[in-house]
Every structure is written in structure tokens, then in C-alpha cells.
N, CA, C and O atoms as a Maestro MAE file, in Angstrom:
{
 s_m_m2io_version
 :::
 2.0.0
}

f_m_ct {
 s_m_title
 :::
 protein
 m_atom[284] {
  # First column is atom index #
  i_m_mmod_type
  r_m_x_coord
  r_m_y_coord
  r_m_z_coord
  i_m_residue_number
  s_m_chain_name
  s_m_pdb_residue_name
  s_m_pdb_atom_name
  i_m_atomic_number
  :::
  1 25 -1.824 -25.826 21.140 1 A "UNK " " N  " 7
  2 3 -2.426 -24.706 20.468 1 A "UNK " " CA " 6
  3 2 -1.347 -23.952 19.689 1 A "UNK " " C  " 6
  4 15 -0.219 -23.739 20.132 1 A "UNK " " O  " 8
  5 25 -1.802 -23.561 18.467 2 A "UNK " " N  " 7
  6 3 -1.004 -22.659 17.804 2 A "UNK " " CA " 6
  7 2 -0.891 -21.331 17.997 2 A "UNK " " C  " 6
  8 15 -1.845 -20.555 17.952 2 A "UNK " " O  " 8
  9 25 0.606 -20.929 18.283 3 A "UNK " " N  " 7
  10 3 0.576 -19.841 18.678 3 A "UNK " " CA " 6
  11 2 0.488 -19.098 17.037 3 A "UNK " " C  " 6
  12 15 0.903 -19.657 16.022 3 A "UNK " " O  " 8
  13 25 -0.266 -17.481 17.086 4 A "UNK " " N  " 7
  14 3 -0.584 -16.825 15.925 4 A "UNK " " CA " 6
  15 2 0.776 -15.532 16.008 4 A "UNK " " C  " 6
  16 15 1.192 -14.945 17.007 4 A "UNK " " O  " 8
  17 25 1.153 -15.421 14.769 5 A "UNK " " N  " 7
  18 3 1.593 -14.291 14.893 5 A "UNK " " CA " 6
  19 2 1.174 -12.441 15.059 5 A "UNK " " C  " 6
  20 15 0.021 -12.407 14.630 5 A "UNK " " O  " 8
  21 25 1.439 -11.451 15.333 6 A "UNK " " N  " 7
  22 3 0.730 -10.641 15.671 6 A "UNK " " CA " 6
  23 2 1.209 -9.466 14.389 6 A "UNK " " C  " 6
  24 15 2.398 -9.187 14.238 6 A "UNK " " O  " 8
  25 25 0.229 -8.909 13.607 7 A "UNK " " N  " 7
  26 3 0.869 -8.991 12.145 7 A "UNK " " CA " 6
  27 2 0.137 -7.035 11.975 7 A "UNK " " C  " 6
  28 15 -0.629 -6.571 11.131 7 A "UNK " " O  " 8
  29 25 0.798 -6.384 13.146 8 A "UNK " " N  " 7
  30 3 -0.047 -4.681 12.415 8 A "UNK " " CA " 6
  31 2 0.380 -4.301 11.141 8 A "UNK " " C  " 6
  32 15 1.397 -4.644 10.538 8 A "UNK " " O  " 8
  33 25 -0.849 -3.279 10.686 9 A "UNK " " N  " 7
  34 3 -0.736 -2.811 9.539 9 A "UNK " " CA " 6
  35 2 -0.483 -1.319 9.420 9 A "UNK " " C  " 6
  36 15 -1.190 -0.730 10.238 9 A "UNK " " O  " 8
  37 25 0.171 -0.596 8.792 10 A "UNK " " N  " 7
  38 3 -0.342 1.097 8.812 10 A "UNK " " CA " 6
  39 2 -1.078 1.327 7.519 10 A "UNK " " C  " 6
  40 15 -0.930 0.607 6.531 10 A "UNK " " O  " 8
  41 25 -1.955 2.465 7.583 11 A "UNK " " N  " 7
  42 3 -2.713 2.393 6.387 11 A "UNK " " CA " 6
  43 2 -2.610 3.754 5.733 11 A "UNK " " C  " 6
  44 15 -2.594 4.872 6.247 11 A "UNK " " O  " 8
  45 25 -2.537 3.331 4.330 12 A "UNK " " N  " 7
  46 3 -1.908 4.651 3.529 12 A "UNK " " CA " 6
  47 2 -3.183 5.150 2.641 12 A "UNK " " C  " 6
  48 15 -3.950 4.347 2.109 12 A "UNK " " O  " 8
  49 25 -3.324 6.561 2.542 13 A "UNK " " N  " 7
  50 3 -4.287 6.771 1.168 13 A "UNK " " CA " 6
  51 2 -3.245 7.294 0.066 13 A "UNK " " C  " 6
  52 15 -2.227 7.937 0.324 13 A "UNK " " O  " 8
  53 25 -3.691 6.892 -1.244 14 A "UNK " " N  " 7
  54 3 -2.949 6.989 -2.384 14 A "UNK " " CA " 6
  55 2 -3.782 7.627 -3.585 14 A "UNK " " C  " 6
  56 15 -4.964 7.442 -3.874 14 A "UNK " " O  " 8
  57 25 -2.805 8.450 -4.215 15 A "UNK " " N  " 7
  58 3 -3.681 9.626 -5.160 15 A "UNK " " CA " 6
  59 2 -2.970 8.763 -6.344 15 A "UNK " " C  " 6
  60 15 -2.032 7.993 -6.143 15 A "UNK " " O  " 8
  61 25 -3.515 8.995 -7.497 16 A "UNK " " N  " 7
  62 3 -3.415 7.883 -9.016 16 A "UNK " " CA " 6
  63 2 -3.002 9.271 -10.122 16 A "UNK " " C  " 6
  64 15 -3.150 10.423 -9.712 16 A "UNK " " O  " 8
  65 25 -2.673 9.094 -11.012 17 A "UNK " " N  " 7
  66 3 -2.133 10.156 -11.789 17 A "UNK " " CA " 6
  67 2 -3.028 10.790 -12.457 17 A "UNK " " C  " 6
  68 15 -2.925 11.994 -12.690 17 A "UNK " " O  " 8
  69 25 -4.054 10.041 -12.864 18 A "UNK " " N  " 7
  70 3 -5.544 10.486 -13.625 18 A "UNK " " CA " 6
  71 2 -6.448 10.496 -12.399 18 A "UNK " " C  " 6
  72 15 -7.407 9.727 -12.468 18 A "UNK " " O  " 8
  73 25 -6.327 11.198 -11.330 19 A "UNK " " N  " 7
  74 3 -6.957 12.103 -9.911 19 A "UNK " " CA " 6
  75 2 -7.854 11.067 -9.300 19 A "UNK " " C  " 6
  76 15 -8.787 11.428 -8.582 19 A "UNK " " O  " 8
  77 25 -7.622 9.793 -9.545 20 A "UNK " " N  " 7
  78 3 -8.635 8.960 -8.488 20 A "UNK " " CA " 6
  79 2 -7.798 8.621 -7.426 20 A "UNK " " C  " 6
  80 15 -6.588 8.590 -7.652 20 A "UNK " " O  " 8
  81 25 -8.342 8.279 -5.962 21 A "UNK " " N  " 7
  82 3 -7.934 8.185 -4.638 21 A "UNK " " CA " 6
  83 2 -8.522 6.736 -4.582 21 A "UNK " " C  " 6
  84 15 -9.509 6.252 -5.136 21 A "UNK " " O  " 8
  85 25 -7.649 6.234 -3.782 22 A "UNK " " N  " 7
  86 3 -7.835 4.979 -3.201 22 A "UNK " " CA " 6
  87 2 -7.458 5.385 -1.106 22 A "UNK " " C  " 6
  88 15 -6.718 6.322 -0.806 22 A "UNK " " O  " 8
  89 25 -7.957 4.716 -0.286 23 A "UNK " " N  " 7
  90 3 -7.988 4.863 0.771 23 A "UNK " " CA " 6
  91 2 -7.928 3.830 1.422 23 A "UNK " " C  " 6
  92 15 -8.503 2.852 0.942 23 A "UNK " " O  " 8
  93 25 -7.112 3.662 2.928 24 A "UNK " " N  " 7
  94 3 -6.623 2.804 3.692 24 A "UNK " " CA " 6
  95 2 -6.408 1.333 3.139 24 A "UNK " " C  " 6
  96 15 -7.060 0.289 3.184 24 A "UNK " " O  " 8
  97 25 -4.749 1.875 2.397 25 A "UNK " " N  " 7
  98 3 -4.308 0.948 1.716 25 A "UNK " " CA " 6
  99 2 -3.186 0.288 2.692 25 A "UNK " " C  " 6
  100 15 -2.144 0.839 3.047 25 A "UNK " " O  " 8
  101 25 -3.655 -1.092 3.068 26 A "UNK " " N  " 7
  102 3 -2.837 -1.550 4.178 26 A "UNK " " CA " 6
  103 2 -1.181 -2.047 3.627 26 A "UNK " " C  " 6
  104 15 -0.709 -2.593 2.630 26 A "UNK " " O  " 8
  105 25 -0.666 -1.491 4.933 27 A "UNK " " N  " 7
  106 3 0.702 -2.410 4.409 27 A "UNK " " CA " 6
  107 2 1.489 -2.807 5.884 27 A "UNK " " C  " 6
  108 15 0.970 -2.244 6.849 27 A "UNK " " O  " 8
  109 25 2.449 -3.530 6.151 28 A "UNK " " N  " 7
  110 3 2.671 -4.262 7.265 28 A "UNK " " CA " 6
  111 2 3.712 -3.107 7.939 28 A "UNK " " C  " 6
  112 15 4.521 -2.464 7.271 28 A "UNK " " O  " 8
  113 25 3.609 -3.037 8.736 29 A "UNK " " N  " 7
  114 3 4.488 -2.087 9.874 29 A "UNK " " CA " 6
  115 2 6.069 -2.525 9.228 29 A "UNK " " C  " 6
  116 15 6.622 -1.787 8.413 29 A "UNK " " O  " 8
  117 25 6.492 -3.390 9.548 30 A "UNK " " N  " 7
  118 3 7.411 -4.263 9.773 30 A "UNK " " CA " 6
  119 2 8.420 -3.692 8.226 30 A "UNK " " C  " 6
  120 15 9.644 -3.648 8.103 30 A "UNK " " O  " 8
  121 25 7.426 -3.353 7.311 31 A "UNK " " N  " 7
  122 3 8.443 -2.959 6.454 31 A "UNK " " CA " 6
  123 2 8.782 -1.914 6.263 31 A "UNK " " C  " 6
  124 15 9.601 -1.711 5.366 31 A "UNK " " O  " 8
  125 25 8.202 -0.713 7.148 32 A "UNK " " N  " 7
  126 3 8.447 0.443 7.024 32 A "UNK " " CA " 6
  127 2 9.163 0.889 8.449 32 A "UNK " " C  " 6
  128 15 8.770 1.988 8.839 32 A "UNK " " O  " 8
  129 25 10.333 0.117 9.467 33 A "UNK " " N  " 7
  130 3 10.774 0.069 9.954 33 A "UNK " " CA " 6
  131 2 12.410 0.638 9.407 33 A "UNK " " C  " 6
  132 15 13.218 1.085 10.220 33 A "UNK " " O  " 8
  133 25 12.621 0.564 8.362 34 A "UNK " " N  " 7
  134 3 14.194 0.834 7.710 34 A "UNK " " CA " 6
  135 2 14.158 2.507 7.900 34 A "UNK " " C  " 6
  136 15 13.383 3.184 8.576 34 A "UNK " " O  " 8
  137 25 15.517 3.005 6.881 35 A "UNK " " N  " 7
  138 3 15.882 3.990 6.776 35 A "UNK " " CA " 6
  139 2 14.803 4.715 5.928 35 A "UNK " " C  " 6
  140 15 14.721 5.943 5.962 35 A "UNK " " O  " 8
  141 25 14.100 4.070 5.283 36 A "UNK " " N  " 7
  142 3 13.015 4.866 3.806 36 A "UNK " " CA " 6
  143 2 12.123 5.230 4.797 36 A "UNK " " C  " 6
  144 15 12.011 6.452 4.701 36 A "UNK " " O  " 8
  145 25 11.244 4.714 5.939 37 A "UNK " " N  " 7
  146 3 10.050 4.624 6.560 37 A "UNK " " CA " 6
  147 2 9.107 4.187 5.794 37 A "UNK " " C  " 6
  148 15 8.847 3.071 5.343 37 A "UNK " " O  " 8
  149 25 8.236 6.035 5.629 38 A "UNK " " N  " 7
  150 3 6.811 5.734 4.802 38 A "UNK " " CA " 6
  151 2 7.129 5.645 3.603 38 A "UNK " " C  " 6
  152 15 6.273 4.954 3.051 38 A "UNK " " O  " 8
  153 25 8.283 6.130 2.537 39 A "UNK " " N  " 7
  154 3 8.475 5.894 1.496 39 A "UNK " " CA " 6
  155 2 8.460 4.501 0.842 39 A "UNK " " C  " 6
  156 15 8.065 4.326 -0.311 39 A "UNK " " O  " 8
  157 25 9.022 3.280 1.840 40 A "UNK " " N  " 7
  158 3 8.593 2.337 1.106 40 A "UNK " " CA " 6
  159 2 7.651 1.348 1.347 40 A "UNK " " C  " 6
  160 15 7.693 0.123 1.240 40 A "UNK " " O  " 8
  161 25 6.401 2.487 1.852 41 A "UNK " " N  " 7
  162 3 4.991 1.788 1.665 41 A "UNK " " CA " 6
  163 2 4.669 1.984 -0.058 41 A "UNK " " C  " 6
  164 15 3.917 1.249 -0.698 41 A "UNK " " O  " 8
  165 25 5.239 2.859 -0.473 42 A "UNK " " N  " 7
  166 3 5.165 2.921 -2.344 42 A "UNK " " CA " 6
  167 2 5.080 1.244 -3.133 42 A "UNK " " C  " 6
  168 15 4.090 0.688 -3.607 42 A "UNK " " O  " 8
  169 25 6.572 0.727 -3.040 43 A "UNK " " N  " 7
  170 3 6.808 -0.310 -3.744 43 A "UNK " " CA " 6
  171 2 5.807 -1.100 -3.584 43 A "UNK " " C  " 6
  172 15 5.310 -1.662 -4.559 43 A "UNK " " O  " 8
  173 25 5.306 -1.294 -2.252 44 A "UNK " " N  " 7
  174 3 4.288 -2.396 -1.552 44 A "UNK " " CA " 6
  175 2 3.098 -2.108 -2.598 44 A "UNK " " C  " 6
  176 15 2.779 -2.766 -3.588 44 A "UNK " " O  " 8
  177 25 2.613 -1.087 -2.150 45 A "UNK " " N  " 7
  178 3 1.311 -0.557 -2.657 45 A "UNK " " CA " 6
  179 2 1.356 -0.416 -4.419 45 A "UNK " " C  " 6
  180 15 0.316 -0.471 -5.075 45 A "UNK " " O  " 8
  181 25 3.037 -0.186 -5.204 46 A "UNK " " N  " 7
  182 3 2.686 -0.648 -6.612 46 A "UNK " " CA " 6
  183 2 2.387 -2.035 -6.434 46 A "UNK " " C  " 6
  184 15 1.213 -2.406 -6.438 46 A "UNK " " O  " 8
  185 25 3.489 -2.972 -6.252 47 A "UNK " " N  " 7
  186 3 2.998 -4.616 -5.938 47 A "UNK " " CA " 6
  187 2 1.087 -4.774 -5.899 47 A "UNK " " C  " 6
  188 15 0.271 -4.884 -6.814 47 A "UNK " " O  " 8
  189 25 0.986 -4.738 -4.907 48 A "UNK " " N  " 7
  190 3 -0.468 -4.761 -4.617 48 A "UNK " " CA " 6
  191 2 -1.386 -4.387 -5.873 48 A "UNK " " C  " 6
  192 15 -2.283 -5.108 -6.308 48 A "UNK " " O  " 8
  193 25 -0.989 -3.061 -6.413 49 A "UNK " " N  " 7
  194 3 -1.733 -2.348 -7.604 49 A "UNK " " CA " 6
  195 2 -1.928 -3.636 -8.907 49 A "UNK " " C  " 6
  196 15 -2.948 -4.058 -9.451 49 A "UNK " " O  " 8
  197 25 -0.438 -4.006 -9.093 50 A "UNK " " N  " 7
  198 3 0.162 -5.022 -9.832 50 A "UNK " " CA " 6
  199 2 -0.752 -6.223 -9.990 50 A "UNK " " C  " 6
  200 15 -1.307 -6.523 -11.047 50 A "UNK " " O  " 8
  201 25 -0.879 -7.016 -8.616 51 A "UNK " " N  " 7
  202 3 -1.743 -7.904 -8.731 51 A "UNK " " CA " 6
  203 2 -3.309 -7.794 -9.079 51 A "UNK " " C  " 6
  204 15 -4.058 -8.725 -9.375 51 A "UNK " " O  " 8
  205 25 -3.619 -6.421 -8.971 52 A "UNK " " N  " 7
  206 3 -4.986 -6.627 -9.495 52 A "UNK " " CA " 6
  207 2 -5.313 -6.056 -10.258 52 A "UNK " " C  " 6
  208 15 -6.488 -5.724 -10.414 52 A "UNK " " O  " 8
  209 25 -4.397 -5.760 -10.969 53 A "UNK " " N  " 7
  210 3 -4.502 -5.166 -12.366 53 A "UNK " " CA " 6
  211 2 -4.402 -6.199 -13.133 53 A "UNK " " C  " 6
  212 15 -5.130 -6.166 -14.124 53 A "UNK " " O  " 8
  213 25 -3.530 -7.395 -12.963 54 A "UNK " " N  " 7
  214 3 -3.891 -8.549 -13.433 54 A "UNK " " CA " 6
  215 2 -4.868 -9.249 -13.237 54 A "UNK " " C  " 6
  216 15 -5.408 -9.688 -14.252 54 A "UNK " " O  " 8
  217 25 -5.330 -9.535 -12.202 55 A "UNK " " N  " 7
  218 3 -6.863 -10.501 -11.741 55 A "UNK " " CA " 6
  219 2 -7.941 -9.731 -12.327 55 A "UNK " " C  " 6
  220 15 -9.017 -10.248 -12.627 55 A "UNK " " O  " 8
  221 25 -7.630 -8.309 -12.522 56 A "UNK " " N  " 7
  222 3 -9.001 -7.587 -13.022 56 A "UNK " " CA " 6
  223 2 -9.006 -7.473 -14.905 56 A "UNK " " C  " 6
  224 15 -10.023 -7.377 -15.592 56 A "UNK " " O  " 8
  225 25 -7.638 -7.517 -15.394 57 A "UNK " " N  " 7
  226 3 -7.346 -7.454 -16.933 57 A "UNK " " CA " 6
  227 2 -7.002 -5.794 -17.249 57 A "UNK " " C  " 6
  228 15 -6.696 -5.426 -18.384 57 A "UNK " " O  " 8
  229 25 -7.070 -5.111 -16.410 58 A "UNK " " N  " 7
  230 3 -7.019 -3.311 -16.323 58 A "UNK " " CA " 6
  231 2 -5.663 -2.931 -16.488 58 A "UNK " " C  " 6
  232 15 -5.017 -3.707 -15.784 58 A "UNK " " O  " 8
  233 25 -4.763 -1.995 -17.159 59 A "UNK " " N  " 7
  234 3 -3.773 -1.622 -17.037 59 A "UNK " " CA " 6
  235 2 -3.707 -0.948 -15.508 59 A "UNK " " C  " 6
  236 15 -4.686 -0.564 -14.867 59 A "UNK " " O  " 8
  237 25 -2.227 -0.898 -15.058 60 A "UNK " " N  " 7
  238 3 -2.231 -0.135 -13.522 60 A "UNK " " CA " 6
  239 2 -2.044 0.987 -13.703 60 A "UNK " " C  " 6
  240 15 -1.485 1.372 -14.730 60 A "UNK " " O  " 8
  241 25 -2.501 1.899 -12.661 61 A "UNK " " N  " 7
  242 3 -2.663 3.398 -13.057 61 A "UNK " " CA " 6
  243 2 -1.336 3.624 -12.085 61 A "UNK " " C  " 6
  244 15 -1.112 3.123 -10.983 61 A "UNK " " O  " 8
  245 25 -0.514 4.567 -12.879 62 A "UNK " " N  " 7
  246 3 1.146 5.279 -11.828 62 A "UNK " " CA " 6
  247 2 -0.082 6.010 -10.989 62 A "UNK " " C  " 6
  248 15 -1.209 6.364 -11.335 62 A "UNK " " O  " 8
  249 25 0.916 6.104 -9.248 63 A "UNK " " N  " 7
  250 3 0.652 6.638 -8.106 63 A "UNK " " CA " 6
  251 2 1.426 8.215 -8.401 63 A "UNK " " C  " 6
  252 15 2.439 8.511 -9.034 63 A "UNK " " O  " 8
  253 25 0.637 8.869 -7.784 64 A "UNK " " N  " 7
  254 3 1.182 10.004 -7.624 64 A "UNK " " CA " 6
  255 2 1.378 10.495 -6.544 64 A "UNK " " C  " 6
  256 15 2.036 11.530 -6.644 64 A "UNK " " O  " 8
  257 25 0.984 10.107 -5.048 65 A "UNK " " N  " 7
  258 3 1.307 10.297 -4.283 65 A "UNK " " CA " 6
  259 2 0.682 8.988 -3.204 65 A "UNK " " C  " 6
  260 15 -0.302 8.276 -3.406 65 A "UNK " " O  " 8
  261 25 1.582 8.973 -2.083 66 A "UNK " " N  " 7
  262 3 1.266 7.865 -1.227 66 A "UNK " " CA " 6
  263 2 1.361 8.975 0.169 66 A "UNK " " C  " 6
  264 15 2.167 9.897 0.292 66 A "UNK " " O  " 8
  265 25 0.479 8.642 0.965 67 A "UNK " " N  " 7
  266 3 0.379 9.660 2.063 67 A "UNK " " CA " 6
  267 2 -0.576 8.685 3.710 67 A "UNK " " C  " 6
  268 15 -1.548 7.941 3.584 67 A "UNK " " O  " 8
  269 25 0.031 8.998 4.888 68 A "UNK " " N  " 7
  270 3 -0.208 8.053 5.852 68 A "UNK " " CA " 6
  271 2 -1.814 8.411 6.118 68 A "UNK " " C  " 6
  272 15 -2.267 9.556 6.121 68 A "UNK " " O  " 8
  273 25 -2.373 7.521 6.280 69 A "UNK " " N  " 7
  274 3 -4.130 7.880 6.555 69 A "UNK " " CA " 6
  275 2 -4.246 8.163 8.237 69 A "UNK " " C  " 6
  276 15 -3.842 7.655 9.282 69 A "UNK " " O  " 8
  277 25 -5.044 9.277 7.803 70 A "UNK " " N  " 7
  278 3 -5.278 9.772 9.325 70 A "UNK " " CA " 6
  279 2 -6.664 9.123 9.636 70 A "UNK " " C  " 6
  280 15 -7.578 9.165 8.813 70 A "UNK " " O  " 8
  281 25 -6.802 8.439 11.024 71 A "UNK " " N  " 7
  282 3 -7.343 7.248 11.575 71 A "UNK " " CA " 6
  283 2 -8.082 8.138 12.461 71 A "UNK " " C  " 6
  284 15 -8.848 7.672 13.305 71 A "UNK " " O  " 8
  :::
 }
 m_bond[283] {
  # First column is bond index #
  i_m_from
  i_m_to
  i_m_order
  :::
  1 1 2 1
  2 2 3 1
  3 3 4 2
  4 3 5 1
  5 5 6 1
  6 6 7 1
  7 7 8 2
  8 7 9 1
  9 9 10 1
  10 10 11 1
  11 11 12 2
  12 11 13 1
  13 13 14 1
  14 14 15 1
  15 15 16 2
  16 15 17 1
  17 17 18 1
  18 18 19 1
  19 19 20 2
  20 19 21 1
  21 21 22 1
  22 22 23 1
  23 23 24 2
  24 23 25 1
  25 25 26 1
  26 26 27 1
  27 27 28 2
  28 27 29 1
  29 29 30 1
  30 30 31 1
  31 31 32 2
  32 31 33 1
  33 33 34 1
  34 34 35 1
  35 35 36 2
  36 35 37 1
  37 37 38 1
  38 38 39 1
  39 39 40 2
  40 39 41 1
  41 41 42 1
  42 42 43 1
  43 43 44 2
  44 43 45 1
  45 45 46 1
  46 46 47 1
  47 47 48 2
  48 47 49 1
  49 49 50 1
  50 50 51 1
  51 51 52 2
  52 51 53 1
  53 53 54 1
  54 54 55 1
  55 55 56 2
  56 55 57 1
  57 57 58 1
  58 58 59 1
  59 59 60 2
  60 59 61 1
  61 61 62 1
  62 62 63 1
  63 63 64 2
  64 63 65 1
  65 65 66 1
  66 66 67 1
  67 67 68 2
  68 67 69 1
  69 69 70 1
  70 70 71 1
  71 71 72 2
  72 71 73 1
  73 73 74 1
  74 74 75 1
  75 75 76 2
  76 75 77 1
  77 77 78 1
  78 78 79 1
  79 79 80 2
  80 79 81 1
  81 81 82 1
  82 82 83 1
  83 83 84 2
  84 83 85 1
  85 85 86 1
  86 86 87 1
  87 87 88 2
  88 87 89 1
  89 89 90 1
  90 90 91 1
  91 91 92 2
  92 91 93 1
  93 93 94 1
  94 94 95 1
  95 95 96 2
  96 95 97 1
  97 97 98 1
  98 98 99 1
  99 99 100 2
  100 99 101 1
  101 101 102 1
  102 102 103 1
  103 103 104 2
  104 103 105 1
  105 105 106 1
  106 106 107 1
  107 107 108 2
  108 107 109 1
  109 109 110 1
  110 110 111 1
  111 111 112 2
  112 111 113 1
  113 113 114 1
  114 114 115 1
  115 115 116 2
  116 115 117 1
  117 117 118 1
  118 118 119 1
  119 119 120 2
  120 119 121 1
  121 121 122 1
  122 122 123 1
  123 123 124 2
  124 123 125 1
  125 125 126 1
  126 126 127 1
  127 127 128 2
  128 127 129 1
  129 129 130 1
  130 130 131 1
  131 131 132 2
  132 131 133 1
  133 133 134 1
  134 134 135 1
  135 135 136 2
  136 135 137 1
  137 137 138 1
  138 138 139 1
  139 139 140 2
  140 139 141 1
  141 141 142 1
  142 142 143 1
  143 143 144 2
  144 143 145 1
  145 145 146 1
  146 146 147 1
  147 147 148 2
  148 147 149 1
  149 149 150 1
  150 150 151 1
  151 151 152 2
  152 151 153 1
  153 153 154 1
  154 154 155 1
  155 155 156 2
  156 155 157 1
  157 157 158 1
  158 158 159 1
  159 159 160 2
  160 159 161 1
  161 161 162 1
  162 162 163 1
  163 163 164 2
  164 163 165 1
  165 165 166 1
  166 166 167 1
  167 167 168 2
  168 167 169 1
  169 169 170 1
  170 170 171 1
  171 171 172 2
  172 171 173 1
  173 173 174 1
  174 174 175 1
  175 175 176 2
  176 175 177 1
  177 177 178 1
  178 178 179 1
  179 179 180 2
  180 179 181 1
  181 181 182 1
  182 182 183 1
  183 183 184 2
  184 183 185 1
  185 185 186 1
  186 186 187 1
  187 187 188 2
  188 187 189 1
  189 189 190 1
  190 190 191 1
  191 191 192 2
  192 191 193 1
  193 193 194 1
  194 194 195 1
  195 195 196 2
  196 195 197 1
  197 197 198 1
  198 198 199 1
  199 199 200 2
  200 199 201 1
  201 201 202 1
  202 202 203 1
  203 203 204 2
  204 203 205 1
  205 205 206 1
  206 206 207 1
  207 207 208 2
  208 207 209 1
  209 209 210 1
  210 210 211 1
  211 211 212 2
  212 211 213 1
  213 213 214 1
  214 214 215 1
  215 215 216 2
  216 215 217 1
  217 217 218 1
  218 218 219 1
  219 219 220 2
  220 219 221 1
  221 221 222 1
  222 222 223 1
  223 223 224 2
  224 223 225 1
  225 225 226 1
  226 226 227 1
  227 227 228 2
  228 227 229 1
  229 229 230 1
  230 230 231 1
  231 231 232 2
  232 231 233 1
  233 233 234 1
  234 234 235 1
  235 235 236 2
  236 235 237 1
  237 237 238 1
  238 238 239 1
  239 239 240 2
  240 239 241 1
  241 241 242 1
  242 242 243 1
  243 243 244 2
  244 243 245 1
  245 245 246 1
  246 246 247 1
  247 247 248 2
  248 247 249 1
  249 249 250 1
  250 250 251 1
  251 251 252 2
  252 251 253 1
  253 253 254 1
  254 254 255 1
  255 255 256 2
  256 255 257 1
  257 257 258 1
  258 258 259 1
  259 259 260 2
  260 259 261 1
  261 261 262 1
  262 262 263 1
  263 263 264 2
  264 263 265 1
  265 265 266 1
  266 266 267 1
  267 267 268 2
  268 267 269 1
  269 269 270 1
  270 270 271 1
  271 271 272 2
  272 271 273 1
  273 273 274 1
  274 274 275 1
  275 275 276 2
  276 275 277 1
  277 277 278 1
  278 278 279 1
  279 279 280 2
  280 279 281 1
  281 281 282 1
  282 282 283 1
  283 283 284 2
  :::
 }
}
């Protein structure tokens, strides 16, 4: 049997510069373990933005704030 890895997430809500919110935007624990913490759930969450701004054809909208979701 294959063992699975065990993969948590923390989940961020994120405010957009032209005032739309996006909510429980996942990103992996594991990288917010360093010296930045929650700050570099940012890069993740542009990345993420990135890819579906391409799959969708939409320019990406700048974040204006990234903030931990209360659960």
C-alpha cells in the first residue's frame, strides 16, 4: 500500500485593488514555516492568481491585501 503524504493547508482571504474579495485561498503550511510566515502566502497566492488569469484570458488584478481566514 501506498503510503500518502499528509499535505495541510492554511487559508487566506485576499482583498484585489479594484475592492473585490476572494476567500479561503488555500496555501500549504509548509511554506509559511520561514522567517516571512504569513507574508509569503502573497507570492503563492500571486502564482495561483497567475495561472488563471491565463486559463481564463483575464488580466490579473494586484492584491491589496492578504489576511489569515478566520475558520
Amino acid at each position: 500500500m501506498k503510503s500518502r503524504s499528509l499535505s495541510t493547508f492554511v487559508f487566506f482571504d485576499v482583498t484585489y485593488v479594484d475592492g473585490s474579495k476572494r476567500s479561503n485561498r488555500k496555501v500549504l503550511t509548509s511554506v509559511l514555516k520561514g522567517l516571512d510566515g504569513d507574508a509569503a502566502a502573497q507570492p503563492v497566492i500571486e502564482a495561483q492568481d497567475e495561472e488563471i488569469a491565463l486559463a481564463s484570458g483575464r488580466p490579473r488584478v494586484e492584491i491589496r491585501s492578504v489576511t489569515r481566514s478566520r475558520t
